[in-house]
FIGU-319843 format. One record per residue (C-alpha): x negated, y negated, z negated; residue in three letters; residue number from 1. Coordinates in steps of 0.05 Angstrom, whole numbers, plus 5000, padded with zeros to 4 digits. Layout:
REM residues N
X,Y,Z,ala,NUM
...
This chain:
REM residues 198
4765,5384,4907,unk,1
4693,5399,4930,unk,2
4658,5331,4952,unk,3
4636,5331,5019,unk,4
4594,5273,5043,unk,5
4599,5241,4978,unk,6
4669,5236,4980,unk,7
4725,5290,4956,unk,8
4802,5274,4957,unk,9
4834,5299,4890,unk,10
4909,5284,4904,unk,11
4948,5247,4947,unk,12
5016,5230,4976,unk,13
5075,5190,4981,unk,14
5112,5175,4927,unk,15
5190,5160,4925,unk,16
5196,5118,4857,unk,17
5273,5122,4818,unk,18
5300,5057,4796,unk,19
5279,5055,4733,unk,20
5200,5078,4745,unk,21
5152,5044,4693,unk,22
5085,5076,4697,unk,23
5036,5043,4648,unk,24
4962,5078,4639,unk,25
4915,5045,4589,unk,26
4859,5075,4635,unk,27
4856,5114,4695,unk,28
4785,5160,4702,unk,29
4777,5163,4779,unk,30
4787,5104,4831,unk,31
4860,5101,4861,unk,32
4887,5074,4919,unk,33
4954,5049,4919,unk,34
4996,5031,4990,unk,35
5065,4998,4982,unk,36
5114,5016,5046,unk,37
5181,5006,5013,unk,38
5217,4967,4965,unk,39
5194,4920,4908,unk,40
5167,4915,4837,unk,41
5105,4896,4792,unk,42
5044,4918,4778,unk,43
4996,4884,4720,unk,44
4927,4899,4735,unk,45
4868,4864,4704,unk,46
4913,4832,4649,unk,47
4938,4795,4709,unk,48
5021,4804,4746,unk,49
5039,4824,4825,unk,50
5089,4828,4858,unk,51
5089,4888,4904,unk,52
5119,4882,4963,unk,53
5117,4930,5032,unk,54
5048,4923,5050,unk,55
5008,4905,4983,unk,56
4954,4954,4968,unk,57
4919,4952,4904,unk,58
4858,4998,4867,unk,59
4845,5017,4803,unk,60
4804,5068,4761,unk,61
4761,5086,4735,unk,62
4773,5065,4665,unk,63
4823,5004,4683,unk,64
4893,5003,4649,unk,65
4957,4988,4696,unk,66
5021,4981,4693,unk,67
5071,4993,4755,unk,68
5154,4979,4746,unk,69
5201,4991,4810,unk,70
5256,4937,4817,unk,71
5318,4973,4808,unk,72
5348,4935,4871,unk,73
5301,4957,4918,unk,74
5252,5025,4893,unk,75
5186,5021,4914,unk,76
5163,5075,4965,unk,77
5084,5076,4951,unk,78
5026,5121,4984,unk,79
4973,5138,4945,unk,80
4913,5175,4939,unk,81
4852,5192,4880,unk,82
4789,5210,4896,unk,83
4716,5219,4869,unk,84
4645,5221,4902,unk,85
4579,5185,4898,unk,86
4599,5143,4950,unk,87
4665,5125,4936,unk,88
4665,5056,4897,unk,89
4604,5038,4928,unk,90
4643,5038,5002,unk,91
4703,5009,4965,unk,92
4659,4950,4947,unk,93
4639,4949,5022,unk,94
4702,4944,5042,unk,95
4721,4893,4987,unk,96
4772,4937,4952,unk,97
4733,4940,4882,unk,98
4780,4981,4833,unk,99
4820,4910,4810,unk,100
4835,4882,4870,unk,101
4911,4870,4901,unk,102
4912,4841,4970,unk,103
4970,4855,5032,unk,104
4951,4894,5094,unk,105
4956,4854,5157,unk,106
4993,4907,5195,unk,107
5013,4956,5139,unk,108
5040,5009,5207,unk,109
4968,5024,5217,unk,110
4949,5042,5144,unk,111
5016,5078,5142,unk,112
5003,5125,5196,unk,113
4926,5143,5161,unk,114
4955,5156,5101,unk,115
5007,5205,5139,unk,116
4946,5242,5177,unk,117
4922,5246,5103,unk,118
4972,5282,5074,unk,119
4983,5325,5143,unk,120
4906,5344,5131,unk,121
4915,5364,5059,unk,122
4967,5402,5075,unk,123
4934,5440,5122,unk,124
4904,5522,5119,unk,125
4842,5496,5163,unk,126
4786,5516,5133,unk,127
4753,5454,5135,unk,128
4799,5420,5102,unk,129
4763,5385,5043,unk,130
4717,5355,5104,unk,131
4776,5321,5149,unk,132
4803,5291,5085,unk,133
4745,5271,5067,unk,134
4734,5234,5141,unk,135
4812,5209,5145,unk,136
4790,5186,5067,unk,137
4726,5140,5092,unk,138
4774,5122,5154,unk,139
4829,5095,5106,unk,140
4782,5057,5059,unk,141
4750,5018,5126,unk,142
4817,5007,5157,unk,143
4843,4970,5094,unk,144
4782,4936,5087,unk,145
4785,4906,5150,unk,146
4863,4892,5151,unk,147
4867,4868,5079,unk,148
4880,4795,5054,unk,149
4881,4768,4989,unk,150
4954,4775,4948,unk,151
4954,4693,4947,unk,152
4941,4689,5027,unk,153
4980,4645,5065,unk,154
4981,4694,5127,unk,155
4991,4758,5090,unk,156
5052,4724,5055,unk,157
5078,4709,5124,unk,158
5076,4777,5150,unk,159
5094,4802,5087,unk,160
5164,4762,5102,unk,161
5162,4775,5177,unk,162
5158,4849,5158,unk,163
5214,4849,5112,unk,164
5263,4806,5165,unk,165
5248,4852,5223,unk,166
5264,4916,5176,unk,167
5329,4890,5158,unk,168
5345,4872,5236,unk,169
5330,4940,5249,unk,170
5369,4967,5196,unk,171
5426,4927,5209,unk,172
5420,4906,5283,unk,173
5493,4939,5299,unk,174
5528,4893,5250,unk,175
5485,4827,5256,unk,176
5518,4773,5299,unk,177
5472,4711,5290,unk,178
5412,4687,5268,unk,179
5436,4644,5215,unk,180
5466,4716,5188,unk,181
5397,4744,5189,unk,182
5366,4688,5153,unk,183
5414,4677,5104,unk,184
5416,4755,5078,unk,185
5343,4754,5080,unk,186
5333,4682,5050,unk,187
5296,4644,5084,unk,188
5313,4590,5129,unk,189
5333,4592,5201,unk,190
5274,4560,5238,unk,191
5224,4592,5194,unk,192
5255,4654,5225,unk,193
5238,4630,5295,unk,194
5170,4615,5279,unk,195
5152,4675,5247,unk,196
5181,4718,5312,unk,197
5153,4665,5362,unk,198
């Protein structure tokens, strides 16, 4: 928990939500990033509603109410990490992740796999460990400045779907026999399918 560089990662991790989670905080006192990877739900943020779908990321803290609710259909699987430091919200603001914001990652695989090297790092007996998750921490909030879009862009709702379509091919790819089978259990139409894999 020291801060190192003006940063200091508090807790972190991936989180496996049941069915029924509902997490509602009328304030939170540190910033909080939030990563989803899996599943669906809701979050209200900013007396505002999202939908939270693999690849949203949203912030909060410090001091701003939430409320988070898995769809029971389809948990959400969420990374997330706290943290403190001078420099903390004032890089967030660089990278245009203010505690508030929702937007969807661009290619969510590449935040995924920082957020893994941060928990690896926490984990860690180096002794330097505060330091490297302090680094992979100023890494992260760069990354998902630069790959975020807003939650209402066009482009980041089209991955968004292209994302969900290619999971459940690979999930399912022994059993699928057509494409009109893919894009009817994944509803969406057929040519739309094409496009987004062109």
């Amino acid at each position: 928990k020291d801060v190192v560089e003006g940063f200091a990662v508090m807790r972190g991790g991936l989180e496996k939500c049941r069915p029924d989670y509902d997490n509602a905080r009328a304030s939170f006192a540190h910033p909080c990033i939030e990563f989803v990877v899996r599943g669906s739900g809701t979050l209200t943020l900013n007396e505002a509603t999202h939908a939270l779908t693999p690849g949203t990321v949203f912030t909060y803290g410090p001091h701003l109410g939430h409320r988070i609710t898995a769809s029971p259909e389809a948990p959400l699987w969420k990374y997330f990490v706290v943290f403190t430091g001078a420099d903390s919200l004032r890089l967030l603001s660089q990278a245009g992740l203010s505690p508030g914001g929702v937007g969807h990652v661009a290619q969510p695989e590449r935040v995924q796999s920082i957020f893994d090297d941060l928990i690896s790092q926490g984990l860690s007996d180096h002794t330097e460990r505060a330091k490297h998750c302090a680094v992979v921490l100023q890494y992260l909030i760069l990354k998902i400045g630069e790959l975020h879009r807003p939650a209402d862009d066009s482009d980041a709702k089209a991955y968004a779907t292209y994302e969900r379509i290619r999971r459940h091919i690979a999930e399912h790819f022994e059993t699928l026999t057509s494409l009109s089978e893919i894009a009817a259990a994944c509803a969406v139409d057929e040519a739309y399918v094409c496009r987004l894999f062109r």
